[in-house]
PAROVO-581590 format. One record per residue: x, y, z of N, C-alpha, C, CB in turn. Coordinates in steps of 0.02 Angstrom, whole numbers, padded with zeros to 5 digits, always signed. Glycine has a CB too. Layout:
# PAROVO-581590
XYZXYZXYZXYZ/...
END
This chain:
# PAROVO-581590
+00386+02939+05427+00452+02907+05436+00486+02935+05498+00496+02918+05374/+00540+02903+05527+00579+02917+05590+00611+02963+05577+00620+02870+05617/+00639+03013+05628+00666+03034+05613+00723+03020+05685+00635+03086+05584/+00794+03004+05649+00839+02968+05721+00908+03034+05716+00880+02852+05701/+00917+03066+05777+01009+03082+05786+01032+03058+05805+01042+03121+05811/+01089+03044+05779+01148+03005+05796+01199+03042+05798+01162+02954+05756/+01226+03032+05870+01247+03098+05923+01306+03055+05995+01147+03140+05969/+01330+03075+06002+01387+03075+06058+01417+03130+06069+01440+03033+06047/+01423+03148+06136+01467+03211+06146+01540+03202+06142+01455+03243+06212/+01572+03134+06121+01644+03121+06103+01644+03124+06056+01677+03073+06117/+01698+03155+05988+01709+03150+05944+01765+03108+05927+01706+03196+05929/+01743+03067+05854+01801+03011+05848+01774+02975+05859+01858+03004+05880/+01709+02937+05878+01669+02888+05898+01630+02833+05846+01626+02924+05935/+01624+02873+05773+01601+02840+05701+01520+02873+05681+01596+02740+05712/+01501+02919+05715+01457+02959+05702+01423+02966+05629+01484+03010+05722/+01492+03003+05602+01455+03007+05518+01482+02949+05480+01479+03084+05467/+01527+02901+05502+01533+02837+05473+01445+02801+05471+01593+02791+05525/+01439+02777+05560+01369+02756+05548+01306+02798+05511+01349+02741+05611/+01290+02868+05493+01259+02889+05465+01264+02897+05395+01253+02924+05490/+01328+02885+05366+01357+02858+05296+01324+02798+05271+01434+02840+05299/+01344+02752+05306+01321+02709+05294+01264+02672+05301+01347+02696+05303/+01238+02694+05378+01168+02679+05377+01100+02696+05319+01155+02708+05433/+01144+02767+05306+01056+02772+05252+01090+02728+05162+01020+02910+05226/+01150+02735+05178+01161+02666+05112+01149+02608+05115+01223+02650+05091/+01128+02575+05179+01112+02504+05190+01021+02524+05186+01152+02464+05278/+00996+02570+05204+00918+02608+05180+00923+02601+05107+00905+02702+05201/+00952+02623+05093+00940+02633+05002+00958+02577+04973+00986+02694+04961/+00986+02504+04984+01018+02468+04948+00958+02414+04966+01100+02458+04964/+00903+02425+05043+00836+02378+05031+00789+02410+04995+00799+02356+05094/+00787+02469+04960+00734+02517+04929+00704+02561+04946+00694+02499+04912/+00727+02597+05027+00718+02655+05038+00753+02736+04993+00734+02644+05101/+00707+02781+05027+00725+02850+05039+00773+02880+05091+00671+02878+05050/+00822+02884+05105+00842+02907+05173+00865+02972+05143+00901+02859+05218/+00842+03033+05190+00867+03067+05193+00940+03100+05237+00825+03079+05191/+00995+03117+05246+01042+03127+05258+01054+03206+05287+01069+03103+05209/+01047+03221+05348+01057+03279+05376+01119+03299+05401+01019+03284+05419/+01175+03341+05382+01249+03334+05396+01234+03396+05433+01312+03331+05333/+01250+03414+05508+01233+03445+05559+01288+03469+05626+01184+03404+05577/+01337+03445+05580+01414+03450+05573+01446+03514+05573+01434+03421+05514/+01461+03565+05566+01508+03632+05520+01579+03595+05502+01530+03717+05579/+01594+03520+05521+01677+03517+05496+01650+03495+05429+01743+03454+05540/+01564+03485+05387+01530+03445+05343+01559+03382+05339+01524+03473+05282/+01591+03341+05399+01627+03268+05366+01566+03222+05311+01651+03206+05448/+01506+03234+05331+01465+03177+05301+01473+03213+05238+01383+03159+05330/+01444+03283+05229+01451+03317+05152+01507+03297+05098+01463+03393+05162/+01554+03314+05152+01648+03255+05080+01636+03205+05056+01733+03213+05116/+01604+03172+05136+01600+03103+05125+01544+03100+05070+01585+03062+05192/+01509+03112+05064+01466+03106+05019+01468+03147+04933+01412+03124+05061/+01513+03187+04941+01542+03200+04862+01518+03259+04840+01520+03145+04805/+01495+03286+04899+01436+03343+04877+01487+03416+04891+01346+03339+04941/+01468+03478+04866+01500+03537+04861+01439+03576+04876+01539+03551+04794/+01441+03623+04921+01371+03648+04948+01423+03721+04960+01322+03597+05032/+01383+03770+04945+01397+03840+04951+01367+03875+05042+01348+03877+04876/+01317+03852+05036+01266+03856+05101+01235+03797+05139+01208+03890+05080/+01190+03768+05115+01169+03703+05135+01130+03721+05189+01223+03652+05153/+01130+03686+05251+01085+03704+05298+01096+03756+05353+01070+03652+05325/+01163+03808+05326+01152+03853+05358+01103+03915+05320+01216+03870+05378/+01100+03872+05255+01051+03964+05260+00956+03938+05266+01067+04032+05143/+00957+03876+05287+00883+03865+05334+00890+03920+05394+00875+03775+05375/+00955+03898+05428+00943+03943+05514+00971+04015+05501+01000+03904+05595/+01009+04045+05438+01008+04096+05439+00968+04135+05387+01060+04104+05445/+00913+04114+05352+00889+04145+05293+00790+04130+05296+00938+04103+05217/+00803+04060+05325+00731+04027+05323+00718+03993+05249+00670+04089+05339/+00766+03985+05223+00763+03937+05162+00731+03876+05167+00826+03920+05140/+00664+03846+05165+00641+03768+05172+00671+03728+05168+00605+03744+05141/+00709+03687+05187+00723+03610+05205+00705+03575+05134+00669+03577+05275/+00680+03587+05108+00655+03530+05043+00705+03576+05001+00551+03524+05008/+00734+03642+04982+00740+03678+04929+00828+03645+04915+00721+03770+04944/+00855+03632+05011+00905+03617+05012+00924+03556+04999+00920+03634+05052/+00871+03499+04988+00918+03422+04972+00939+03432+04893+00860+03334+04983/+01023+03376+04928+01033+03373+04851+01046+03297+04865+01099+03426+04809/+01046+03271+04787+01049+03194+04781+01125+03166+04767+00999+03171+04719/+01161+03134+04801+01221+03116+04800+01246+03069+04767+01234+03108+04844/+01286+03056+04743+01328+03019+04671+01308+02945+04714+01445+03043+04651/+01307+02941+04763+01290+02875+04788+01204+02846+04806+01333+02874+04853/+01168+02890+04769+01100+02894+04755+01048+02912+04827+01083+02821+04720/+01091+02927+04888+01040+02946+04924+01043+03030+04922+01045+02911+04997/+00976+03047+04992+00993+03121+04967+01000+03169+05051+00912+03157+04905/+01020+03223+05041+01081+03243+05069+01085+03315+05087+01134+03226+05025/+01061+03343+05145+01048+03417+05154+01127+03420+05181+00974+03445+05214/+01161+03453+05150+01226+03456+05159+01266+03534+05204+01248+03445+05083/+01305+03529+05230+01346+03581+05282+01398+03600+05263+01365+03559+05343/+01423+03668+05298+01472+03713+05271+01499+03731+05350+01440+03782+05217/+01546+03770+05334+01580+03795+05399+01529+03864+05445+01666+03830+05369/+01485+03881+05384+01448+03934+05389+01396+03915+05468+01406+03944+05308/+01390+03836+05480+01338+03822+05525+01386+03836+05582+01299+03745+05520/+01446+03861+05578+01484+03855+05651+01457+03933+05682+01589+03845+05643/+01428+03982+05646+01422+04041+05673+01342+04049+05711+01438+04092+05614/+01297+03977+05693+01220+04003+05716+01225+03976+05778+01148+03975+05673/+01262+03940+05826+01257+03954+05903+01249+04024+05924+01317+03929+05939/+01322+04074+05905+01314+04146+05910+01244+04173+05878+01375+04179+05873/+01233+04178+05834+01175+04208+05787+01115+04169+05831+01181+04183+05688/+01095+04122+05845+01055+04104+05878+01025+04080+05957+01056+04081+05850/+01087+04085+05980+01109+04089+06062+01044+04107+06092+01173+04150+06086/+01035+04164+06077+00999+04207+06144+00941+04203+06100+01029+04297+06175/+00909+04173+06045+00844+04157+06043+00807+04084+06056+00831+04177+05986/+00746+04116+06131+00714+04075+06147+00687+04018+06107+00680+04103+06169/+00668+04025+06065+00646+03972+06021+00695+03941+05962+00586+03999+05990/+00750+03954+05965+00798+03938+05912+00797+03863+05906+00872+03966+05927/+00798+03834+05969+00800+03774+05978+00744+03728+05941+00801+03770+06045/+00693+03754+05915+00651+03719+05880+00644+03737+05837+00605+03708+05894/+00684+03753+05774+00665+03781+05713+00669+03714+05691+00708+03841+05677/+00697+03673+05676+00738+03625+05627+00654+03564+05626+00841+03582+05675/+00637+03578+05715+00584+03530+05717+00524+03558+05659+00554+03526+05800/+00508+03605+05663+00471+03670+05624+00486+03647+05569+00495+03750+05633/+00537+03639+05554+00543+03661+05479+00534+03579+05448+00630+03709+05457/+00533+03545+05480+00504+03470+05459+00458+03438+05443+00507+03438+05484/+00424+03463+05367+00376+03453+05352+00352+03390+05332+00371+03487+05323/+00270+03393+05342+00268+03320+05318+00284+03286+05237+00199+03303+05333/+00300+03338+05210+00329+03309+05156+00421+03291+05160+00308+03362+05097/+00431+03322+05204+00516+03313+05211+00515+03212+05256+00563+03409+05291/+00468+03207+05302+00479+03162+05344+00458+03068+05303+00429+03192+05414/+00415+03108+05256+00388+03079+05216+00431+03045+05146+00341+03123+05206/+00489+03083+05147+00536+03032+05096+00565+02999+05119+00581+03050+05056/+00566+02980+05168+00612+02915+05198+00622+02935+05260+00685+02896+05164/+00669+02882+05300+00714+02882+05349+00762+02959+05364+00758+02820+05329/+00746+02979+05422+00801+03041+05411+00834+03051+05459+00780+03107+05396/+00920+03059+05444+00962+03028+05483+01015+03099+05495+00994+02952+05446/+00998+03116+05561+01044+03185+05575+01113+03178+05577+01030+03218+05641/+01162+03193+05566+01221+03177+05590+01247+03251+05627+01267+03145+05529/+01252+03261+05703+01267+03286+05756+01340+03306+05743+01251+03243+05812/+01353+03367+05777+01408+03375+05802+01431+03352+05860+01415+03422+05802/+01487+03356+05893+01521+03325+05961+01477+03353+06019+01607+03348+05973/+01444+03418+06001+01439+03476+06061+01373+03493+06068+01478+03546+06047/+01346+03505+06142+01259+03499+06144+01276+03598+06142+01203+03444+06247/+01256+03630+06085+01242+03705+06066+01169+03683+06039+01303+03748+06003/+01168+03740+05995+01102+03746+05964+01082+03687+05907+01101+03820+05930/+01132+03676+05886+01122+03649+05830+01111+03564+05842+01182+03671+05786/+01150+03544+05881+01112+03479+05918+01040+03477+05972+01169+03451+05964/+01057+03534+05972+00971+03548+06014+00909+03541+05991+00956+03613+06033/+00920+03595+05914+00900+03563+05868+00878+03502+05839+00924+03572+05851/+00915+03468+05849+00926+03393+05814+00880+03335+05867+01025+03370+05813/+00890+03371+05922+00873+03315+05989+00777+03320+05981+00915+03357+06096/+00779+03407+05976+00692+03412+05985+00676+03382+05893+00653+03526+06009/+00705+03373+05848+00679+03355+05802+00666+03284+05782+00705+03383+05768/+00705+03275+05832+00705+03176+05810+00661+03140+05875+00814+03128+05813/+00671+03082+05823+00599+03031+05882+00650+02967+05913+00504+02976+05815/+00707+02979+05908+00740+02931+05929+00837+02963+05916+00706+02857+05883/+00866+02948+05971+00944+02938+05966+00980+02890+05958+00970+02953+06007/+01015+02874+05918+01055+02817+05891+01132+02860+05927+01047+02802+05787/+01162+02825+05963+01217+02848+05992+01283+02787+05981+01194+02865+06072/+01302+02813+05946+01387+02786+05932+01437+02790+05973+01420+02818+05881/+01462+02732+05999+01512+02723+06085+01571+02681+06047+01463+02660+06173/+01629+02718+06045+01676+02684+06013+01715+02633+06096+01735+02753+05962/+01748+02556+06079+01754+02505+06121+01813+02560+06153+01772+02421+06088/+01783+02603+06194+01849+02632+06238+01838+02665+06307+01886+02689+06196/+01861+02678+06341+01817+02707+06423+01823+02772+06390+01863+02699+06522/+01827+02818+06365+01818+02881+06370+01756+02887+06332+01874+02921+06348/+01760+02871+06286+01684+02851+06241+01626+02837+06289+01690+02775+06190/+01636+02786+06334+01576+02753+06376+01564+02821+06414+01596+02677+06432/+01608+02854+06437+01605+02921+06466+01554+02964+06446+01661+02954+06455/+01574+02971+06369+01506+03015+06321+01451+03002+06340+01495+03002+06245/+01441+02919+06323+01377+02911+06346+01335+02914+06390+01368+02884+06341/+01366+02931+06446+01341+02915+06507+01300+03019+06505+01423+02880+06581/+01366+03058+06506+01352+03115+06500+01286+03126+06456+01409+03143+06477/+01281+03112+06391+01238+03114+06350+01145+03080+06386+01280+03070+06288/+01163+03015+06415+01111+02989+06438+01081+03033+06498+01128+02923+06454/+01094+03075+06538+01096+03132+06574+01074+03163+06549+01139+03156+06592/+01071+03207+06501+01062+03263+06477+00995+03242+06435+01126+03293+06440/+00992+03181+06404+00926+03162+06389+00862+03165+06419+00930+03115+06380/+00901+03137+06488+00843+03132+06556+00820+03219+06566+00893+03093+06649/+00862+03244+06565+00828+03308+06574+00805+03347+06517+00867+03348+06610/+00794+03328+06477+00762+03351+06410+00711+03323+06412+00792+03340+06347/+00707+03263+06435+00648+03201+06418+00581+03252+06504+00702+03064+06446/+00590+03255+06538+00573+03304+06616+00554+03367+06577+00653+03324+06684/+00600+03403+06528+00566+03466+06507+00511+03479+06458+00609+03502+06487/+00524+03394+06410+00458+03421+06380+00410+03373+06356+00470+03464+06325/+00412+03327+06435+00353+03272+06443+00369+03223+06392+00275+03300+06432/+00429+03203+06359+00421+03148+06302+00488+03108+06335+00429+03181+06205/+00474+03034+06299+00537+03008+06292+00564+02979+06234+00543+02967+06333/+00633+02990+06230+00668+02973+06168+00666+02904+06175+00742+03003+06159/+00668+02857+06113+00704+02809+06089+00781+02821+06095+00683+02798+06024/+00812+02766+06125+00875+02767+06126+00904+02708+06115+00893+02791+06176/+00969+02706+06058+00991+02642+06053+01093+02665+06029+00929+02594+05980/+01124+02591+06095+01191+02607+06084+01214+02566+06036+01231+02604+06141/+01273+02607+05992+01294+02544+05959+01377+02563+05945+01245+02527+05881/+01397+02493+05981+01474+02491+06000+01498+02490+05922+01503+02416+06055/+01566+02528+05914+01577+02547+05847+01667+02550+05872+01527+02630+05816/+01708+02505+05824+01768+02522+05827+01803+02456+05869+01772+02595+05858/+01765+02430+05860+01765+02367+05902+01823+02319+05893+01703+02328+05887/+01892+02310+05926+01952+02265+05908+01942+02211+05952+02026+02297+05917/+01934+02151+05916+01924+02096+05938+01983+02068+05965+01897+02062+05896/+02061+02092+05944+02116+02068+05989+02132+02134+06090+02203+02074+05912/+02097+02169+06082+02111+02206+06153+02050+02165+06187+02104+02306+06155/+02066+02181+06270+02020+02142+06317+01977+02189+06309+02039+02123+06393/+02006+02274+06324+02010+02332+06340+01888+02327+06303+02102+02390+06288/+01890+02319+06243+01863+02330+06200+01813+02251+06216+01912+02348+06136/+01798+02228+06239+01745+02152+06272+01727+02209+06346+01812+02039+06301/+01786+02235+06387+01763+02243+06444+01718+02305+06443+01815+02245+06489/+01721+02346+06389+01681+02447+06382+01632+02396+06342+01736+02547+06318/+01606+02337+06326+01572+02330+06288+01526+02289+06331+01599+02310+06230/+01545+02254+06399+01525+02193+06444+01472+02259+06502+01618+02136+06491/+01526+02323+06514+01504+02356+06551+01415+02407+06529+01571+02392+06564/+01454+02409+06454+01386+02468+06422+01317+02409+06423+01405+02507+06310/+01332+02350+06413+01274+02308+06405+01255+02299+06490+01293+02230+06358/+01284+02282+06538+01260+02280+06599+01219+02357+06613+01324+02262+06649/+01237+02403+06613+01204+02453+06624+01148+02486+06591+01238+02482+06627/+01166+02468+06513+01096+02487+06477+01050+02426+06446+01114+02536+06413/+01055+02379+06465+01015+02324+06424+01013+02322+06366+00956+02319+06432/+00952+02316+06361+00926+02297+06277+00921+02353+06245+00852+02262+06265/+00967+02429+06261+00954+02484+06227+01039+02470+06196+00926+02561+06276/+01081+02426+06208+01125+02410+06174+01132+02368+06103+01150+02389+06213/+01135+02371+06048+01138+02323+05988+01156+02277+05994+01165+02333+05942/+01144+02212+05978+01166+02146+05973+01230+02165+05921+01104+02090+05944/+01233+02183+05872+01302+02219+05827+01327+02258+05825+01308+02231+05781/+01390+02224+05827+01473+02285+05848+01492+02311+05779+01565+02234+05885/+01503+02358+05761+01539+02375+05710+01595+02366+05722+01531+02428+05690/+01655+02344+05671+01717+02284+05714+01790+02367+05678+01730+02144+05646/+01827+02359+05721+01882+02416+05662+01887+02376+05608+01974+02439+05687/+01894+02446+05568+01894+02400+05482+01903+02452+05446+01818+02356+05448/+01981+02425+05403+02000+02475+05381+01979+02505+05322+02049+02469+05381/+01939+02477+05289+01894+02490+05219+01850+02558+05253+01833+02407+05190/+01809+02553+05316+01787+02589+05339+01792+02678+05367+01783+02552+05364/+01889+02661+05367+01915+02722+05382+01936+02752+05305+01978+02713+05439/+01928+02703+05252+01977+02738+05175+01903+02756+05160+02035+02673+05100/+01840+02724+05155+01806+02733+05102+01769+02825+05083+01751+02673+05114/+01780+02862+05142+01758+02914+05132+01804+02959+05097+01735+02933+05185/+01872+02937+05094+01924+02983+05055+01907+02958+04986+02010+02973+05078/+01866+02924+04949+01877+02896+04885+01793+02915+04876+01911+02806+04879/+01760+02964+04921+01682+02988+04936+01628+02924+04910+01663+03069+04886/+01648+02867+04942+01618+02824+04939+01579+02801+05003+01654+02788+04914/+01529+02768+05014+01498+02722+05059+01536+02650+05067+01427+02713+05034/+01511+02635+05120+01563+02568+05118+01529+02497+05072+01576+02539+05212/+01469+02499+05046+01450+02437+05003+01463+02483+04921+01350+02401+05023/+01499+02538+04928+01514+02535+04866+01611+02536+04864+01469+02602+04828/+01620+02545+04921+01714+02565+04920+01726+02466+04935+01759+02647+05023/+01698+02453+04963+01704+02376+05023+01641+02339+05014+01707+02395+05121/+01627+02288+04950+01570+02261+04979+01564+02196+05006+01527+02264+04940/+01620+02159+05021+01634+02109+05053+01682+02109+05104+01645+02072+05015/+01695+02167+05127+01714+02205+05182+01691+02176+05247+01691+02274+05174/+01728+02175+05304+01681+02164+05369+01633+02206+05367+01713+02172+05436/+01677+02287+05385+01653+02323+05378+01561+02338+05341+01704+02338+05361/+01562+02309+05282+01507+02315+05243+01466+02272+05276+01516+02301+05172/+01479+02215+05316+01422+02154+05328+01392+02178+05394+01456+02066+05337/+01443+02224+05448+01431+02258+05494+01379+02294+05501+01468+02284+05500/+01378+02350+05439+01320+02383+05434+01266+02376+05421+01322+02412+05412/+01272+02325+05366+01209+02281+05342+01168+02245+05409+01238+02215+05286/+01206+02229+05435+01174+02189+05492+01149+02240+05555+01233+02133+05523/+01169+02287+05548+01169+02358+05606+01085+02390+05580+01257+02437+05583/+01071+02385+05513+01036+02403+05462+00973+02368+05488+01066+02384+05390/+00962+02300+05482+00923+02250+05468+00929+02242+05562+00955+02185+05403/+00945+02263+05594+00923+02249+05685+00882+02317+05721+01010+02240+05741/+00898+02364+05664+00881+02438+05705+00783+02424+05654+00962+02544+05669/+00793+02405+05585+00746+02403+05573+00686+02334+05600+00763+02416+05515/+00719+02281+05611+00655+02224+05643+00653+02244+05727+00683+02118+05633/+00692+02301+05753+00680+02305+05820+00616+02375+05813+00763+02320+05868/+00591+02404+05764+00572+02434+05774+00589+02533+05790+00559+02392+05799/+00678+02512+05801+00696+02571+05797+00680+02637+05770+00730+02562+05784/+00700+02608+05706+00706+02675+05622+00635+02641+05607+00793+02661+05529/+00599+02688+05613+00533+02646+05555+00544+02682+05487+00431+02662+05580/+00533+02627+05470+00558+02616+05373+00505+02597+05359+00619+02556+05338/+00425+02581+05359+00356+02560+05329+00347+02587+05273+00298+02576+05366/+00352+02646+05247+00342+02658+05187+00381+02633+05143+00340+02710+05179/
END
């Protein structure tokens, strides 16, 4: 199975919204998705209902396996969950050479093997997105309809290129405009510009603002269970069903 981060160096962009919801639109065709919150503010962990003491900081500070840590979430997917504790392994892990590839390491074929597994990134390229970048086979990057956002991306697409030069591979990359107000121009024109410049690495689907989208994590819901006739909800579904017939996320099992 794929393994995708979904990552922007802007925060506020819908990051762990789309990773909320994406592996619930996975689980609602009959997948496994696994759920990697990679975060220290844990937004996906609330969001997801879960109470974690450690979670995946005591993989990078203990060597705890990756399998010992999923837990299964009231909304039936499952969920290696984060604490504030992951804000200290940049320091703790800084100055080791190889830090940067544990997470890949520690991804066994039985971990890759339950499904779809969907990192959710912090704002900031440290260790812990470094992490995330050498572990995944593809970036799903969330660009909210605004020029500072398009900004991220551009930065981000940079920093790929030179990752992609250091270690002979290239990522899958796919944008997907998120936050999208159909009454500003502002939000057609960051959306007219990201498609001229990146092509077909842009989604045919906008995730539109929607306010079901911004409540449903305070009520630690997903949005086809807070909103299921929601824009919001048809958004994702459809975000779901383009990443998977393009080949993106492979979902085969």
């Amino acid at each position: 199975m794929g393994v995708t981060a979904i990552f922007n160096q802007k925060g506020g962009v819908g990051k762990t919204t789309t990773c909320l919801n994406l592996g619930a639109a996975w689980l609602r065709e009959g997948y496994r998705p696994l759920l990697v919150d990679m975060d220290p503010q844990a937004h996906l962990t609330l969001s997801s209902g879960v109470i974690s003491r450690s979670g995946l900081a005591a993989f990078f500070q203990r060597g705890t396996p990756l399998l010992e840590l999923i837990q299964r979430t009231r909304g039936g997917w499952n969920l290696i969950p984060a604490t504030p504790e992951l804000s200290k392994i940049d320091a703790l892990q800084g100055s080791n050479p190889k830090a940067a590839g544990l997470l890949s390491r520690g991804m066994t074929d039985e971990i890759r093997g339950k499904g779809p597994v969907l990192l959710d990134c912090c704002p900031t390229l440290g260790v812990l997105t470094l992490n995330a970048l050498l572990a995944a086979d593809g970036v799903l990057i969330p660009v909210a309809a605004d020029y500072l956002s398009m900004q991220g991306v551009q930065r981000l697409d940079t920093a790929l290129h030179v990752l992609e030069r250091r270690l002979h591979r290239t990522y899958r990359r796919c944008i997907v405009v998120t936050r999208f107000n159909s009454r500003r121009q502002l939000a057609y024109e960051v959306d007219r510009q990201l498609r001229e410049r990146y092509g077909e690495q842009v989604c045919r689907t906008r995730i539109g603002e929607n306010a079901a989208l911004a409540s449903s994590p305070s009520q630690q819901q997903d949005i086809f269970q807070y909103a299921p006739q929601s824009a919001g909800a048809s958004d994702y579904a459809a975000l779901a069903r383009e990443l998977k017939s393009s080949g993106f996320l492979e979902v085969d099992c």
